[in-house]
Each structure stands twice: as C-alpha cells, then as structure tokens.
BADREN-813753 format. One line per field, with one value per residue (C-alpha): residue number from 1; z negated, y negated, x negated. Coordinates in nm, 4 decimals. Each point is the difference from the previous one (the first is absolute). Layout:
! residues N
k NUM ...
c3 Z ...
c2 Y ...
c1 X ...
This chain:
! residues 517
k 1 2 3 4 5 6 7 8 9 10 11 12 13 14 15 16 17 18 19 20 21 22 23 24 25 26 27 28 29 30 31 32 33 34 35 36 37 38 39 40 41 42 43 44 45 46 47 48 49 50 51 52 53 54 55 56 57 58 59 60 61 62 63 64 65 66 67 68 69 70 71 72 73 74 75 76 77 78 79 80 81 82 83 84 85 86 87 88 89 90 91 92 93 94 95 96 97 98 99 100 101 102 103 104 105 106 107 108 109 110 111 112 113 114 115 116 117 118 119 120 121 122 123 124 125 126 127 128 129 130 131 132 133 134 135 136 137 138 139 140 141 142 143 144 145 146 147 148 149 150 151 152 153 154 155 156 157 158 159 160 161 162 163 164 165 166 167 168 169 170 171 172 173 174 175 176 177 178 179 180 181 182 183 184 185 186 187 188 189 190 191 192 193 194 195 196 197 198 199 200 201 202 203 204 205 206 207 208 209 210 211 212 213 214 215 216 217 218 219 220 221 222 223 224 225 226 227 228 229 230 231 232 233 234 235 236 237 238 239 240 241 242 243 244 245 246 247 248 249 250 251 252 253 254 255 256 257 258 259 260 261 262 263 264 265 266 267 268 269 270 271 272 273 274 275 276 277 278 279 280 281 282 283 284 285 286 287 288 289 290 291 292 293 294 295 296 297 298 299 300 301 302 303 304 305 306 307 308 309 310 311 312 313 314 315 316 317 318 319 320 321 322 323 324 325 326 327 328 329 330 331 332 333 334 335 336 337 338 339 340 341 342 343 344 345 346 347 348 349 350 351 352 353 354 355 356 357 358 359 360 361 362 363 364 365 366 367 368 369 370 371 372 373 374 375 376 377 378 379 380 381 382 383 384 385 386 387 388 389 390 391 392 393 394 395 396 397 398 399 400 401 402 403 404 405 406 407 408 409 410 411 412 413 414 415 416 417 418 419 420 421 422 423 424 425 426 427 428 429 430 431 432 433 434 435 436 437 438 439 440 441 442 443 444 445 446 447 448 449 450 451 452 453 454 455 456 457 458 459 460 461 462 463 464 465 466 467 468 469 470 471 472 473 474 475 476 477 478 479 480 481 482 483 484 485 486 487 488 489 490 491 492 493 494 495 496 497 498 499 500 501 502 503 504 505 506 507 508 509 510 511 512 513 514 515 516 517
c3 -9.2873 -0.3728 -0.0633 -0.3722 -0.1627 -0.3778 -0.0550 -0.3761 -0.2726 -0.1097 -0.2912 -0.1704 0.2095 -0.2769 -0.3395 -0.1422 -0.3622 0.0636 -0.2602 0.2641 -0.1823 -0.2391 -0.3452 0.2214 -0.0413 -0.0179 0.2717 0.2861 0.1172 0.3855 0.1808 0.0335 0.3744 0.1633 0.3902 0.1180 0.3617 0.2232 0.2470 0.3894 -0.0556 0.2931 -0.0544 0.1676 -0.1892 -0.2466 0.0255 -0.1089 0.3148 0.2442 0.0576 0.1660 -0.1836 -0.3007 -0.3788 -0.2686 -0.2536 -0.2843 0.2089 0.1693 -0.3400 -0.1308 0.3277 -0.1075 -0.3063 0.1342 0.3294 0.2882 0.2342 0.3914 0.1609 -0.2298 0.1677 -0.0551 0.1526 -0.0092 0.0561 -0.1683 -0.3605 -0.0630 0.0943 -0.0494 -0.3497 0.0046 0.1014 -0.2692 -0.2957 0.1167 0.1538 0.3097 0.3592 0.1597 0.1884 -0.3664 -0.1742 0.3289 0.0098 0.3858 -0.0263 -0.1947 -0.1310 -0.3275 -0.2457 0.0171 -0.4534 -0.0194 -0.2685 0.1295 0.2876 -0.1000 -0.3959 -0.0271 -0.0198 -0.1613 -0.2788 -0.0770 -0.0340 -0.1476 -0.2764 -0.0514 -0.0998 -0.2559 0.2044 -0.0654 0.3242 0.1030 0.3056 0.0861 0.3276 0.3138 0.0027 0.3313 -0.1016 -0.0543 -0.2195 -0.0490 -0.3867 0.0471 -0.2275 0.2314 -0.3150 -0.1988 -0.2954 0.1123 0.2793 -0.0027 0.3687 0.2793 0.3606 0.1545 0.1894 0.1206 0.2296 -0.0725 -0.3929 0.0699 0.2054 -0.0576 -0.3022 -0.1307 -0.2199 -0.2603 0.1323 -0.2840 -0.1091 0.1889 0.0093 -0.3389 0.1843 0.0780 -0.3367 -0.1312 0.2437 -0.0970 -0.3492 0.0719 -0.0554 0.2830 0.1186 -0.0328 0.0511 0.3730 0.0667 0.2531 0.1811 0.2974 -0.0424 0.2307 0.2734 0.0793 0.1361 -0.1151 0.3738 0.1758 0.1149 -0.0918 -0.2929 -0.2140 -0.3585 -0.2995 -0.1496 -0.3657 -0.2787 0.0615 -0.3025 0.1663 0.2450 0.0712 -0.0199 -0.3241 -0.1505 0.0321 -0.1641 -0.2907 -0.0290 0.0073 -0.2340 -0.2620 0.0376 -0.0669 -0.3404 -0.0564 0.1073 -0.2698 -0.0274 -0.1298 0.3450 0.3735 0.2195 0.3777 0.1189 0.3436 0.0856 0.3346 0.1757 0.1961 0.2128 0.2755 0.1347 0.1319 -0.0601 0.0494 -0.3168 -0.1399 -0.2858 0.2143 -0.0864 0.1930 0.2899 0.0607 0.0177 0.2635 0.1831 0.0154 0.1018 0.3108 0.2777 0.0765 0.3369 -0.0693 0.2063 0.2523 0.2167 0.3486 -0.1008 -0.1504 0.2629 -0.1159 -0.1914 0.1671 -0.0108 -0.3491 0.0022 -0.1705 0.0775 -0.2623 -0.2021 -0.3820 -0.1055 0.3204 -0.0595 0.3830 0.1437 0.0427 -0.2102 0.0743 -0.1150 -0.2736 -0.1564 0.0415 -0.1887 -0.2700 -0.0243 -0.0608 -0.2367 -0.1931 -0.0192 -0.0668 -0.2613 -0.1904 -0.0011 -0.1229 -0.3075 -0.0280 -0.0476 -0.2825 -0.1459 -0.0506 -0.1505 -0.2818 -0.0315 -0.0247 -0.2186 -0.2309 0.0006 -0.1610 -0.2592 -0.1194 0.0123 0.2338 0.3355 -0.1095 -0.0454 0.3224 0.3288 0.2495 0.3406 0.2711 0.2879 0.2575 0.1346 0.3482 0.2113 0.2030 0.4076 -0.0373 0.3169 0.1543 0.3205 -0.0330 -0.2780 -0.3671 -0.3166 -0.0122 0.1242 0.2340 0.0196 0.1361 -0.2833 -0.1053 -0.1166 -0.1331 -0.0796 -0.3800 -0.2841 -0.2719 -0.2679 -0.3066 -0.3160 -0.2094 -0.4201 -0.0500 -0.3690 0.1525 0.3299 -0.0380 0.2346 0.2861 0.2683 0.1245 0.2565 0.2036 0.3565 0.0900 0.4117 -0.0736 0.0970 -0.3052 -0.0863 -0.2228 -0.1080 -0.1038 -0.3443 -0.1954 -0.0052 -0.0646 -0.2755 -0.1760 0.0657 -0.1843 -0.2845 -0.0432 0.1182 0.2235 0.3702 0.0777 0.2589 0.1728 0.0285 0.4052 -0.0877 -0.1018 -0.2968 0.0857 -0.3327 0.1611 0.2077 -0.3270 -0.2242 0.2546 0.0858 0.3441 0.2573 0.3160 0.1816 -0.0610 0.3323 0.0472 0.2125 -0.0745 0.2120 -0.0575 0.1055 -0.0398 0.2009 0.1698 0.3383 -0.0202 0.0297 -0.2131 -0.0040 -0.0381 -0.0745 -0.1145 -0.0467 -0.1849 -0.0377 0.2947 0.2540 0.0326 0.2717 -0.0413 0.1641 -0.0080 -0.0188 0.2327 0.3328 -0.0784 0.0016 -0.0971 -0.0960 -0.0824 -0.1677 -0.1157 -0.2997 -0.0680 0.3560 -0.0183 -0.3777 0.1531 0.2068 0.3112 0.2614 0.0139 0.1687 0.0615 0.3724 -0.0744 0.2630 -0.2121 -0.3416 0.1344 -0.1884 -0.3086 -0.0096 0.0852 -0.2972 -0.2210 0.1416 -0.1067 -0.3286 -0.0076 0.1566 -0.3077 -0.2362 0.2102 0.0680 -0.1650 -0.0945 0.0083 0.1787 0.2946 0.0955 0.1235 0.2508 0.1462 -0.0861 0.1403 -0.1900 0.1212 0.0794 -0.1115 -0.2791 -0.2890 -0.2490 -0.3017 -0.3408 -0.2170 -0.0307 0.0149 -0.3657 -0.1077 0.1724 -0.1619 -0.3162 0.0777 -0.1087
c2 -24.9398 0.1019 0.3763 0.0359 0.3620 -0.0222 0.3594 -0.0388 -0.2186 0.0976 0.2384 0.1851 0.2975 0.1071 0.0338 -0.2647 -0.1315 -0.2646 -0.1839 -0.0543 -0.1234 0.1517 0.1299 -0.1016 -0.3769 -0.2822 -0.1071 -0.2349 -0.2477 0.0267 0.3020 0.1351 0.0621 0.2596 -0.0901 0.3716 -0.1152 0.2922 -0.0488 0.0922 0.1361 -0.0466 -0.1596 0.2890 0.3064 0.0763 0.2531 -0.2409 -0.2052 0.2988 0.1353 0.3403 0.1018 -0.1243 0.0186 -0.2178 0.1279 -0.2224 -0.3249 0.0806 -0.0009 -0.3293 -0.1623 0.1806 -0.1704 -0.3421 -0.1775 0.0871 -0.2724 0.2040 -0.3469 -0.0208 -0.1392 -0.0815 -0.3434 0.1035 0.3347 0.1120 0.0271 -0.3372 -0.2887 0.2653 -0.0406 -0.3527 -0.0322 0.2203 -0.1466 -0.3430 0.0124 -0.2147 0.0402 0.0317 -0.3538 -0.1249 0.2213 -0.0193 0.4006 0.0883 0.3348 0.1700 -0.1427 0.0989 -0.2297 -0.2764 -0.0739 0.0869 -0.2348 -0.3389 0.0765 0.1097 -0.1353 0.0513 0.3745 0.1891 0.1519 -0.2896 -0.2136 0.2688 -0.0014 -0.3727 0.1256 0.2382 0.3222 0.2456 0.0525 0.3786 0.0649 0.3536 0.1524 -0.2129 -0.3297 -0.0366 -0.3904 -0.1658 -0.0066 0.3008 0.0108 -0.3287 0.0287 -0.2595 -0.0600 0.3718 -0.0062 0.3184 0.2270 0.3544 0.0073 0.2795 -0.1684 0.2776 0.0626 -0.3760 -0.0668 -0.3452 0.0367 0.3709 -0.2081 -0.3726 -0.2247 0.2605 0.0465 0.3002 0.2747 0.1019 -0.3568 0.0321 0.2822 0.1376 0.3310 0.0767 -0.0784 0.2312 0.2710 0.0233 0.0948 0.2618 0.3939 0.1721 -0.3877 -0.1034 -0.3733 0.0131 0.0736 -0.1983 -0.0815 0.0583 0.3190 0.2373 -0.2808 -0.0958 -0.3364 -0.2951 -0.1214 0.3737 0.1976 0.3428 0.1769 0.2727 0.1019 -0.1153 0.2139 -0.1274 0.1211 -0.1873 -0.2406 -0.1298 -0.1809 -0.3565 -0.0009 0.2017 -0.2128 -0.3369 0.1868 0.1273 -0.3350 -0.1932 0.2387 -0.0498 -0.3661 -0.0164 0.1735 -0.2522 -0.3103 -0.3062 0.0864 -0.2866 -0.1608 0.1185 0.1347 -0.0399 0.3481 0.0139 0.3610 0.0019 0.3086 -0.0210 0.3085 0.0805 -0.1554 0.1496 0.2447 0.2553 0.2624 0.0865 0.2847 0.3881 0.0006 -0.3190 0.0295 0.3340 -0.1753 -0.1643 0.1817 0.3281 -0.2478 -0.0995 -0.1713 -0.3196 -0.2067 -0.3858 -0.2590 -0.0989 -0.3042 -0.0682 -0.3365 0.1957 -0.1502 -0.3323 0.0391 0.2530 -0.1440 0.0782 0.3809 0.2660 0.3653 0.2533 -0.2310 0.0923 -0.4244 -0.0870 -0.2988 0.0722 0.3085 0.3774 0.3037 0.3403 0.1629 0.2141 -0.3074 -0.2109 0.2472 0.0256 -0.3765 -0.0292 0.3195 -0.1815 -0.3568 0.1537 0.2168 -0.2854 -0.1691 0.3316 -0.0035 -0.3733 0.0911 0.2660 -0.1662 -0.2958 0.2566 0.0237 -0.3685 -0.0333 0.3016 -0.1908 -0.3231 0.1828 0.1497 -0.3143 -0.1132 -0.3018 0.1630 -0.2416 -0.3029 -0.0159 -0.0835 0.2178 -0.1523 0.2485 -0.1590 0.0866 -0.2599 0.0626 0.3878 0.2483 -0.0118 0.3679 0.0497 -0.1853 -0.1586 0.1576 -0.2404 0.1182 -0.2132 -0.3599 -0.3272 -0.0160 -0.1099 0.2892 0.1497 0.2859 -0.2471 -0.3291 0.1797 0.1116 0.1059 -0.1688 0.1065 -0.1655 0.1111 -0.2213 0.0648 0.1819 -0.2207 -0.2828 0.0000 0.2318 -0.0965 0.0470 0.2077 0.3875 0.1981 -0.3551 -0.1003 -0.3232 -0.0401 -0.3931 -0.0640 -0.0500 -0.0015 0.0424 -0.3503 0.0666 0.2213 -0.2778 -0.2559 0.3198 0.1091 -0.3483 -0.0450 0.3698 -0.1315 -0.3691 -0.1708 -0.3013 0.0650 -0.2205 -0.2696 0.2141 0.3033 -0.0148 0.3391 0.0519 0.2010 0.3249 0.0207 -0.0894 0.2720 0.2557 -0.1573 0.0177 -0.3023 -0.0286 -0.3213 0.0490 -0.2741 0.1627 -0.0661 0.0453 0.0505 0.0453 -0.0534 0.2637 0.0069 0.1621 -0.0205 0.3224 0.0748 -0.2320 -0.2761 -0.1163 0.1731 -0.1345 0.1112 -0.1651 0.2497 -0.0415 0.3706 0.0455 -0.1351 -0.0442 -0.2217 0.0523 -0.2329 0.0955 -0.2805 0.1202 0.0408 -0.0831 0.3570 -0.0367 0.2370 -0.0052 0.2722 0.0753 0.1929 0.0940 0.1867 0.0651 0.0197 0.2269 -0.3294 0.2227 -0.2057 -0.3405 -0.2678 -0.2752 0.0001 0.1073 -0.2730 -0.0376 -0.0145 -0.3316 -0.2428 0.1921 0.0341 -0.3658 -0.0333 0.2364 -0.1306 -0.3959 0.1768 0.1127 -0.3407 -0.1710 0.2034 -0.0198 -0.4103 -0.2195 0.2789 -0.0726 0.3168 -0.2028 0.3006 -0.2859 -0.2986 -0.1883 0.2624 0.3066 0.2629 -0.0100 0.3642 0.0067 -0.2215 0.1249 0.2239 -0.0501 0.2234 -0.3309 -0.2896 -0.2131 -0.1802 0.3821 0.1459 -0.3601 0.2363 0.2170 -0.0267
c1 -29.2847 -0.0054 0.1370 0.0487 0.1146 0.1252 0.1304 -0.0260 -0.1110 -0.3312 -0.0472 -0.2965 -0.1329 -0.2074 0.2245 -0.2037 0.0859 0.2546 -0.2545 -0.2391 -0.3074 0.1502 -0.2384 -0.2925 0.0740 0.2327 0.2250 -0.1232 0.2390 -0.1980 -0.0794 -0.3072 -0.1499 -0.1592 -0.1134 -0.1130 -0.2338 -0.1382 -0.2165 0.0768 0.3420 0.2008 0.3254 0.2035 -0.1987 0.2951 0.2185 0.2489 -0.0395 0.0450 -0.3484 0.0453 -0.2837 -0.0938 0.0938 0.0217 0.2699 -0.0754 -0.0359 0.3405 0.1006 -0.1579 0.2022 0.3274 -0.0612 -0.0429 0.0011 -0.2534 -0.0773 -0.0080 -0.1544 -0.3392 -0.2993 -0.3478 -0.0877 -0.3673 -0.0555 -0.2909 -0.1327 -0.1547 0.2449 0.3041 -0.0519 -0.0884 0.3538 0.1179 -0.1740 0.0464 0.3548 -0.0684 0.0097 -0.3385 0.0740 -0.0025 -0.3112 -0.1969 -0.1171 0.0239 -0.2059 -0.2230 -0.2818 -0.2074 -0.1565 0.1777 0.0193 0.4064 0.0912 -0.1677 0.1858 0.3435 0.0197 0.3188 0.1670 0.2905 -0.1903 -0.1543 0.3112 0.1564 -0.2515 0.0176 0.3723 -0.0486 -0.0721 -0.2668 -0.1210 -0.2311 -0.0838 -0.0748 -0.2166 -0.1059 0.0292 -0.2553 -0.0672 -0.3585 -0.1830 0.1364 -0.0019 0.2575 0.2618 0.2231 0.2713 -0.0176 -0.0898 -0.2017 -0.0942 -0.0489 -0.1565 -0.0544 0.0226 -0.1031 -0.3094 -0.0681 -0.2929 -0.0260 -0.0269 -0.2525 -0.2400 -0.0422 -0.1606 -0.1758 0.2722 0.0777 0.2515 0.1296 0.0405 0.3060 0.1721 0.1426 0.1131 -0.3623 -0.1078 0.2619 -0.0223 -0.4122 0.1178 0.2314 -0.1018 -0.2055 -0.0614 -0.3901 -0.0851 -0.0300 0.3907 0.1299 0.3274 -0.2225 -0.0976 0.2592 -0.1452 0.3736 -0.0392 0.1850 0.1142 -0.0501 0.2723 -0.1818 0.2319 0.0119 0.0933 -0.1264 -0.3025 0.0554 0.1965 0.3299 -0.0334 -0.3066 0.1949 -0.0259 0.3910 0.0083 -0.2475 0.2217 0.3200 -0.2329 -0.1327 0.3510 0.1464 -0.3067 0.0568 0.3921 -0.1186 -0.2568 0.1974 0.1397 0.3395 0.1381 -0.0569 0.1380 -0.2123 -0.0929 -0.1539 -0.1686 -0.1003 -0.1852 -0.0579 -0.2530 0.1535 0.1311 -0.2606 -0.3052 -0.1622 0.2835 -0.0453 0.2342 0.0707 0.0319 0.3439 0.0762 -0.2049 0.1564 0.3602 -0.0559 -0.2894 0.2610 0.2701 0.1132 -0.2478 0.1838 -0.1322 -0.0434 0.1875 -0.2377 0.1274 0.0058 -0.2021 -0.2786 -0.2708 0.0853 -0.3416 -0.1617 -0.3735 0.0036 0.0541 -0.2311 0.1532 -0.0442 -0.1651 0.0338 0.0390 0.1101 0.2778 0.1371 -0.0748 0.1769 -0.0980 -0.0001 0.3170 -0.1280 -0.1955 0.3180 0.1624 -0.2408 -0.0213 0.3945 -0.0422 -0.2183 0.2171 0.3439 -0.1462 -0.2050 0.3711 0.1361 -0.2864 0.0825 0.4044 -0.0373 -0.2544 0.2797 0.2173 -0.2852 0.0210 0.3722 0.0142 -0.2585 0.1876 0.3085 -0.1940 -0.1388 0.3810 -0.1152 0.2379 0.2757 -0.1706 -0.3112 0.0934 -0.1376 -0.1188 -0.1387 -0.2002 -0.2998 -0.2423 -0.0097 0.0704 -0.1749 0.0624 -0.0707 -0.0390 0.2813 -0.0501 -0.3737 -0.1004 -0.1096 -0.0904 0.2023 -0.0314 0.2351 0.3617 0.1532 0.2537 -0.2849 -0.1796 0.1901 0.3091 -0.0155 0.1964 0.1989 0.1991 0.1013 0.1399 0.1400 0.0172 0.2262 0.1115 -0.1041 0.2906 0.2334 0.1915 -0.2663 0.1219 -0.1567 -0.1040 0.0127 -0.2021 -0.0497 -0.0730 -0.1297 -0.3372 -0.2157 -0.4031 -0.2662 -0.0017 0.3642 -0.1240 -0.1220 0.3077 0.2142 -0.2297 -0.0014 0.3903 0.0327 -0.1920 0.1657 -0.2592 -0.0356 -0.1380 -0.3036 0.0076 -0.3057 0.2253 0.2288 0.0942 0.3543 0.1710 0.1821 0.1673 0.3280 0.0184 -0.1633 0.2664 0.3005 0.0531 -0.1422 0.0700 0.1824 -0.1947 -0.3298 -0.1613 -0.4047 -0.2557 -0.3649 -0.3377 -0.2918 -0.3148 -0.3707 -0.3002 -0.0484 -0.2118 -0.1947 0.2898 0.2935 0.3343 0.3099 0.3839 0.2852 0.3105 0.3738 -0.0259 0.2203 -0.2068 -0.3947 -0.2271 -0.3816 -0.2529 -0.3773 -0.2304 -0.2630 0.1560 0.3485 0.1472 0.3251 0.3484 0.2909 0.2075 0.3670 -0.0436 0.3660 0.0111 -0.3745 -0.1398 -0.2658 -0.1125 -0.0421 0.1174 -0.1849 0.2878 -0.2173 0.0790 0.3955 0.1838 0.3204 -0.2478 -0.1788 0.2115 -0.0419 -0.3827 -0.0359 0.1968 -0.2563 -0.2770 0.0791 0.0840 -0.3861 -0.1294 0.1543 -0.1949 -0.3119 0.0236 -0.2873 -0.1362 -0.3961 -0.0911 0.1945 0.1958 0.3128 -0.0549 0.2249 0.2793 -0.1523 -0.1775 -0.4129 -0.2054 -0.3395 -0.0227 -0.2359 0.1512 -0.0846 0.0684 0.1095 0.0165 -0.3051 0.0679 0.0089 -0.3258 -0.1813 -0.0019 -0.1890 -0.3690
C-alpha cells in the first residue's frame, strides 16, 4: 500500500532569493545534490514518525518539505556492506557483501558507484566525514575526501599504517587552541561499540558532528560553481560512543525512562547473552545504564538535528537552497535495547529499519508534492538510481535498485508492489529476513530458528507467529519467498527446495574475499 500526503506545493522555507545561484554564479540547468548519511539512526527516532520521546524539529521539517519514505531498510545492517549498497545501488545478492568484513580494496570490488558516474557526467563530487571503506584514503568516485570514520579498530591497528593518515578530524582537532599533538578522539575513553555514555568534555565546536558541518560549509565556498554538485556529509554519529554536548544529554537524561519492547521470543538466542555487559550485542542492562545509554543516542541525534539547521541555514546563504536536492538517510539502526539486543546486525526493525527523506529542488520540480509518506518498502540501494534520475543521468546496468523520483516528484505508481530479502551474519551464523513492510519471516542459518511477525498489528514484533495454526499457509508462502532468494546460492543454504541449518556463513562472496591480500 502506498499512502501519499500532498498538502501543498512546495515553496521556499527560507526567503531565499528567487535567483537561486543568484550573484554567486550562473544558472545550472541540473540540480545539485546533497545525500546527508548518519550512522546508527534508527528509522523510527523522529519526532516526525511518532517517537514518544525524541526530537528532531528541523528534520520534521526537511520531511514536511519533501516526501519521507516510513518503510526504509537497510539490507545489510552494519557499516561496511550498508554502504556498499549505497554507493553502488545494488542489492547485496548482486554486490556480494553478506557482513562485515574490513580490507577488502573497495573499488576493485565495487568499480562502479554514484559519485563516480556522476562525475563521469559533469558533477563535482566532495565527500565529507566517514566513508568506513578500504583503503581508507579511497576516493571511490569523489573527486575528494575530507575523512573522519570514527575511531576504527581495523585502520588503528593493522599494516603499520599512519593514524592520522586517515582521519582529517584528528588532524584538525590537533591544531585547535588548548589541543597539543597527542589529542585524540579517544581520549574521554568512550568506546566506539560500548554502551557506557556521558556528555561531551570538549568545547562544543570540537565535536565530531560540528566538525563535518564546518567542513561542508567551507567546501560549498570553495566549490567550481559553474558545475552541480553532489555533497555527501556523513555523520559518523549517533553511533557509539554516546557524547553528546551537556545540553543534549540532559534532554533526554531528565526525560522520561521509557522500557524497551522485550518479546516473548527473546530466548530464541539465548546462548549468546552477556548481562550487564557494556558491548554486549544481546544481553540486559541495569536500568540506570539503559537509561544513560538511550540518553546518550537520542541526544547525539538531537546534536545531529540542529547541527542540520546550521547546514540548511548555510545553504540559503550561499543562495544554493533552491537549486540542491536534499536526501536524508541512515545506514543501518540501533536495537537499543529492544528485545535485549544493542548495536545492529540483525533484522529486527531497530536495526534494518532506517530513515529516508528526500527533498527535491525546489526550481528544479515544482510541482513535487509536501509533507508526503510513502508506506512502500524501499532500501539503501534505492539512493543511487534516484540520485542519477534527479540529475538526468542514465542508471547503469549494475544498478537493481530502483528510482524514487516518482514518488519525490508526485507522480507515484499504484501497482508499486515489493518485497525485499535482508540478511547479515550475526551469532556466529547467517541471518535472514525478507519483509513487504507489512509482514516479516526471519530464518537463522544455524539452527533454523525461525519467526514470523505481522507488523501492522505488531510493529513492535512482540509476538513471534511462527506456530500461529491459521498463519501456516501464509508463512509457507514467506518462506518460498526467502528460498527463492537463497537458491543456488554457493553457501548451499537451499536443496532440494528446503532451506539447510548449519551451512557455513560466510561475510561475502568468495569472488569478493579473493581480493583481499
């Protein structure tokens, strides 16, 4: 089902010079394109989409401004193949990422990507905080990199390699007054996978999430601008570690105490639980730390929200509002402590359920409706065919994502029908989902746990109907559906028509790991 609100056509929110470009530099006859990705943001963490608690003013009003998508996932929920999907615009069945894996050399395995094509068409192309790829100085299609992924064990500790090499943030942070050239992002000792959280013990500015506005803004000033632009400004927040500025944390930390969802399925993986464990991935915290963990994620997507303000507020100064396309997305959530679990990599909706908003230009579609929701199922590798259909440009025959703009420009389909598989290795086996957004069956590889949830009568998935009598002829139904991704593939996860427990997982796919060295 496809729910579409057009209150208005869309106008300028800012009182921007109807000149756009204006003084600053000749018309464009394309839009530019800004792709904003955060990292960890749970798709229902906007105050726009009902959360009791939290608040995100200015990206309620980016989606008031454009259409936000209510039925985002993330195929691959983590950091590394997330964004392979993102950049590349294909399904994981198609770019081979099953899990997370370092240092496996990004462009000789995915040489194609959206900035990259999109430079081939005349684009400058920036791209602006993590990027999490390897090497990790790979510019995968920018014409640049300004690069903080955030405190990365893999690029801290192997190959002997430079830190600072790779991380412009720390670089700039060493230079800054009352800095000396031992300042790290390490030094509160927040960990990058811990649940511990407090606030930030820097002057604000000092902020990761500061540091990527001040950097993006600095770059619009700097850019050609007799070309369009494609902007991607990656936060690596709200991920861990949980610091954010005083005034933040204290929102939420004086705030209500909210209890997660915890359901009655939660010993479905019960060999893998660490209790009061500060990176546990399935385990229960105590309720104070619980609280202080949630404190410290809703108030990183607090900084993350006014800090967009600043952005948006920059964009109409430069007179660019008008003419760049704004997309808002996250590459994967936070289980936060539903069900027990923390961190990602799981296809529960904490964790593959993500949000999406896009903005079209305003000069560029003026007819494009507001304030819309769209209740299809779409995905990461959805972004780049919608970027390159914004900009005019034809979608590569790599690319099994598909363009949004008909549903940003108003013209949505009424036989939009879709499902999508998921799927991540995770305890130590492979996990599996395939979902239409109304309904979800999960299969997990190792013993063949399986459930089965109705998300419009239970979007909390809290009641697992796997053994539901008058549901049988439906799961059958959802499970072929996932046995028809699954078949030929070469973990052998399908024989003879049934799905097979115990089979190898493995994190990609073997043409992929021969890459690495």
């Amino acid at each position: 089902m496809t729910r579409v609100r057009e209150p208005q056509r869309m106008s300028n929110p800012y009182g921007v010079n109807s000149r756009a470009s204006g003084s600053r530099s000749r018309r464009l006859d394309r839009p530019n394109i800004m792709l904003i990705c955060v990292d960890q943001m749970r798709g229902d963490a906007l105050s726009v989409a009902g959360h009791p608690v939290v608040k995100t003013p200015h990206l309620d009003e980016l989606a008031g401004q454009g259409t936000r998508f209510s039925r985002a996932y993330s195929a691959t929920p983590t950091c590394v193949p997330a964004r392979v999907g993102l950049f590349t615009g294909q399904s994981h069945e198609r770019h081979g990422r099953t899990g997370y894996r370092d240092g496996i050399p990004f462009t000789d395995a995915h040489p194609v990507t959206m900035q990259g094509v999109l430079r081939e068409h005349g684009y400058q192309t920036q791209a602006i905080g993590k990027m999490h790829v390897f090497p990790e100085r790979s510019r995968c299609g920018f014409d640049d990199v300004r690069l903080h992924d955030g405190f990365l064990h893999f690029g801290r500790r192997f190959g002997g390699r430079n830190l600072t090499a790779n991380d412009d943030y720390l670089t700039w942070l060493r230079r800054q007054p009352g800095m000396d050239a031992h300042a790290d992002y390490f030094d509160d000792g927040l960990g990058c996978n811990s649940m511990v959280a407090f606030p930030w013990n820097r002057d604000e500015y000092l902020h990761p999430t500061n540091w990527v506005v001040h950097e993006t803004l600095d770059w619009l000033q700097r850019r050609d601008p007799t070309v369009p632009f494609f902007n991607y400004v990656s936060f690596h927040r709200p991920h861990a570690p949980f610091n954010p500025p005083q005034w933040a944390w204290d929102q939420y930390y004086n705030g209500p105490r909210l209890e997660p969802p915890r359901g009655e399925w939660v010993q479905d993986f019960e060999e893998f639980r660490r209790d009061n464990y500060h990176q546990t991935v399935l385990g229960r915290l105590d309720p104070e730390s619980h609280h202080r963990t949630t404190s410290g994620y809703y108030g990183l997507i607090s900084h993350i929200d006014v800090q967009l303000n600043r952005l948006f507020e920059g964009l109409a100064d430069l007179e660019l509002l008008e003419d760049t396309m704004i997309i808002f997305v996250s590459d994967h959530g936070d289980m936060m402590g539903d069900h027990d679990m923390y961190r990602k990599s799981v296809g529960y909706e904490g964790s593959a359920h993500v949000p999406m908003i896009v903005r079209a230009a305003p000069r560029f579609s003026s007819g494009a409706p507001t304030g819309a929701v769209v209740d299809s199922v779409t995905e990461l590798r959805d972004i780049m065919p919608t970027v390159l259909d914004a900009a005019g440009v034809t979608i590569p025959e790599t690319v099994d994502g598909i363009s949004l703009m008909p549903f940003v420009s108003g013209n949505a389909p009424s036989d939009w029908s879709r499902d999508i598989h998921g799927e991540h290795t995770h305890f130590g086996q492979s996990l599996h989902w395939v979902t239409d957004g109304r309904r979800k069956y999960l299969w997990a590889s190792g013993r063949g746990i399986e459930q089965f949830f109705d998300l419009e009568q239970d979007p909390r998935e809290l009641e697992n109907l796997i053994n539901e009598p008058s549901r049988q002829a439906e799961i059958d139904h959802w499970r072929q559906r996932l046995i028809n991704y699954l078949d030929g593939r070469e973990e052998g996860y399908v024989a003879d028509g049934r799905l097979i427990t115990g089979r190898p997982a493995q994190t990609e796919r073997s043409d992929i790991s021969a890459l690495v060295s």
